[in-house]
N, C-alpha and C positions, 0 to 999 in steps of 0.2 A: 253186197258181196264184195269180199275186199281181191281185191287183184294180186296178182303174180309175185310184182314190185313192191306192193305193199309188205306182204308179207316177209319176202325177201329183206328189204328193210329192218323189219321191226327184230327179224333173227338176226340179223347182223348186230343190231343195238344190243341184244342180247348176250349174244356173245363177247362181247367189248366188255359189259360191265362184269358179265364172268372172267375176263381176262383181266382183269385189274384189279380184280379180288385177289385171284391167285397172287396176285404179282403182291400185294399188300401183304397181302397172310405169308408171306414168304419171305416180304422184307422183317416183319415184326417177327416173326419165329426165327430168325437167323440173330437179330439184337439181342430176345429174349435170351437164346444159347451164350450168346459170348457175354451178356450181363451174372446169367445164371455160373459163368465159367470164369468169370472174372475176379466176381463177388467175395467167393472164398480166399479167394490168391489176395484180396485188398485184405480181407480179414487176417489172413493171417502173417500179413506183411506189418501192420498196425498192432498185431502182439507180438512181434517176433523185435519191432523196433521197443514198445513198452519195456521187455523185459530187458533189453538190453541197455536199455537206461537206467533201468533199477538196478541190474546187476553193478553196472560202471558206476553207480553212485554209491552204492552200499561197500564194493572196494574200496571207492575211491575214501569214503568216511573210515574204514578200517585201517585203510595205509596211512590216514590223517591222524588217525589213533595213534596207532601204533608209531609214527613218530614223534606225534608229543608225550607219549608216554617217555618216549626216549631220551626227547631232550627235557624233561621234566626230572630223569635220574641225572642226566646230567649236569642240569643248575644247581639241584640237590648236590654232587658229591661239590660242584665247585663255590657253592655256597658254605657249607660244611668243611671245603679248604681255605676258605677265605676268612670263616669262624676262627679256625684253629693260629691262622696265620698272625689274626690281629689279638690273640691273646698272647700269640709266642712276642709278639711287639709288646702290648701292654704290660706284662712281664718281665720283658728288659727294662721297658721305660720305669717301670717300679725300683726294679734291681738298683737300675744306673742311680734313679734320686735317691735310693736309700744308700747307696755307696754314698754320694755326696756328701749327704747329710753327714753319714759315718765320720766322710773325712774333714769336712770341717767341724766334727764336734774333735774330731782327734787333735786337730793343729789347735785349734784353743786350747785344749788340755796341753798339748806342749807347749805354748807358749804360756800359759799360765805357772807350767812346771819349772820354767827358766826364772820366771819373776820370782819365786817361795825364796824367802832368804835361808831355808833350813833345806839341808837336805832329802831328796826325798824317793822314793818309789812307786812309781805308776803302777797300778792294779784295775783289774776288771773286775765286776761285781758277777757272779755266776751263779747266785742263788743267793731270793731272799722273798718274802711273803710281803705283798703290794700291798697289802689291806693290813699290814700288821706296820704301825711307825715303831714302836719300841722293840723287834724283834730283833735277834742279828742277824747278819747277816757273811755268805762268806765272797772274798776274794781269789783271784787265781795264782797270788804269789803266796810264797811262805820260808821253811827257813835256810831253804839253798838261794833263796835270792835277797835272804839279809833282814826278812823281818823279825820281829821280837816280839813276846809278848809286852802290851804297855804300851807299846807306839802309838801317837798320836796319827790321826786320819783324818784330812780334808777333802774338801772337792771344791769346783770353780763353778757359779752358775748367778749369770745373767749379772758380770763383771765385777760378783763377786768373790773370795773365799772363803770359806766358813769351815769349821771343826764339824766334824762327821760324829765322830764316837771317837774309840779304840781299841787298840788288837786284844782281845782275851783269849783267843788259843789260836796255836800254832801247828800245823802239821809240815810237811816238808813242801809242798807243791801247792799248797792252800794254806788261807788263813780264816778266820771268826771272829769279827767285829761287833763291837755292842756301839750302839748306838746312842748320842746321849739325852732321846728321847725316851730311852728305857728308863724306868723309875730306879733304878741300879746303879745307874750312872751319876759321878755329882762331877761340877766344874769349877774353880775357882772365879770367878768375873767380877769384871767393873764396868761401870757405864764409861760410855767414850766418852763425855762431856762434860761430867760433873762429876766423875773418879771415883762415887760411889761403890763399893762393891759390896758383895752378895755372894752367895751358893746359887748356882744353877741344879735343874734334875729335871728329870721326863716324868710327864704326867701320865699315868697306866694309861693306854689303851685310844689313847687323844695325841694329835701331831702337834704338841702343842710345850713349850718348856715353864717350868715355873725356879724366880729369881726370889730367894730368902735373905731375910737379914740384913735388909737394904735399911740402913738407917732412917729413921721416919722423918729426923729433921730436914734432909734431904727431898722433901715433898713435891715443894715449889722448883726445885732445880730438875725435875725428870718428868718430862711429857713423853705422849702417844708416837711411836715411830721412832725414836732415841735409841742409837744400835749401841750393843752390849758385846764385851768381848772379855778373851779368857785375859786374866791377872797373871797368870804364870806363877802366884805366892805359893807354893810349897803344892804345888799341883805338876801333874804327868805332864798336862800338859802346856806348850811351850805361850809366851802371853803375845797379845796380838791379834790374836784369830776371832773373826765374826762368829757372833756364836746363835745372835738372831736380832728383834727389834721388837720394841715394849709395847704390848698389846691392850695391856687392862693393869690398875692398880688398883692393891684394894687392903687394907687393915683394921684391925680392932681400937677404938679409941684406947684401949687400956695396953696395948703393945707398945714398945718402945720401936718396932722396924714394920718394914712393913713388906707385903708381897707383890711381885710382879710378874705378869702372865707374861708369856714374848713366844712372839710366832719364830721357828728355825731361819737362819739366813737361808738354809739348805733343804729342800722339799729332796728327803730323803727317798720320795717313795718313784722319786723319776731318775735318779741319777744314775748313769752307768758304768764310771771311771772315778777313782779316788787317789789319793795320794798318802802315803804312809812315812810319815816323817821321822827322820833319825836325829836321834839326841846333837847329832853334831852340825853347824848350823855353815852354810857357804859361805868363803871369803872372798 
């Protein structure tokens, strides 16, 4: 039989471990609350930061956009002024050398224009067919500045002077040169060396001259390169003038003369200034 004390006891022990249940069950349901109350506020503190990064990066890529777009117009226009700038240079730079050029072809033409012992008048060539050697061609003078029909016409090229052609029509402000690569044209000539002379004429449609009537005995005394100039014998034009240089000889054993090809002193087809000479000659 258990006693008073016993008993007593064993409710007490009872009661204790019921009190510290309570006290447990009260501590964990009070965590549980502020975990369960917590939880949300963490959740949505972890998207509310998520999106706010995404937002600030997806500006931040927009406004990085949108200023390279911007300075991307702008290397464009100042590229595009840079373009235009070194053309407006390259442009002059052209201008200037082709002045140059201009002016020292002009000062040889006037210095060439002072050595002619015959009188003369400077002219520009302002129309004439490049691909055409025997065509005429015309000049900017005419007969308020004194030319004539018949005038003989030189030019000066690569320190020499040579016979161009001559005036065949005259208008008042222009004139019409033939050329004496034209097959039209004939020239009185003799060789510089060996005094031979010949008829010159233009070979149709070839930059090329052909020299007639060159005595055959004369054979041995006329080689390749041997320059030929006008005689002045009962010719327009005046003697002295380079007419070109002996390219090719060639005849028939049964001819008494024989024929020579000769290249122009004068490459008619570049020249831009010529000289129109008057019967009366400088003192």
């Amino acid at each position: 039989m258990m006693s008073a004390y016993q008993r007593g006891s064993r409710g007490d022990g009872k009661g204790l471990i019921l009190a510290l249940l309570v006290v447990t069950s009260l501590i964990l349901l009070g965590f549980s609350e502020r975990t369960s109350v917590e939880r949300p506020k963490s959740y949505g503190l972890t998207f509310l930061s998520f999106f706010q990064g995404v937002t600030h990066n997806t500006l931040s890529l927009f406004v990085d956009t949108f200023n390279s777009i911007g300075e991307l117009k702008e290397l464009k226009k100042n590229y595009e002024q840079a373009l235009l700038l070194l053309e407006n240079y390259a442009g002059v730079e052209r201008e200037l050398e082709s002045l140059r050029g201009e002016n020292l072809l002009l000062k040889e033409q006037l210095d060439f224009s002072r050595e002619i012992s015959y009188r003369n008048i400077s002219a520009k060539i302002i129309g004439k067919e490049p691909d055409n050697f025997f065509a005429s061609f015309v000049i900017n003078k005419g007969t308020k500045d004194g030319i004539r029909q018949d005038m003989a016409v030189v030019a000066y090229d690569n320190g020499l002077f040579g016979l161009v052609g001559k005036v065949e029509e005259t208008g008042i402000n222009s004139s019409i040169v033939i050329p004496i690569t034209n097959s039209q044209c004939f020239v009185a000539a003799r060789m510089q060396k060996s005094r031979n002379e010949g008829l010159v004429s233009g070979l149709q449609n070839v930059n090329s001259l052909s020299m007639k009537y060159v005595n055959k005995k004369a054979l041995g005394e006329i080689a390749r390169g041997d320059l030929v100039l006008t005689s002045g014998m009962k010719s327009l034009y005046p003697p002295g003038l380079f007419i070109g240089r002996v390219d090719d000889i060639s005849f028939e054993e049964y001819d008494t003369s024989m024929d020579l090809t000769l290249t122009p002193i004068i490459d008619i087809s570049k020249i831009e200034y010529v000289f129109v000479l008057t019967e009366d000659r400088n003192d």
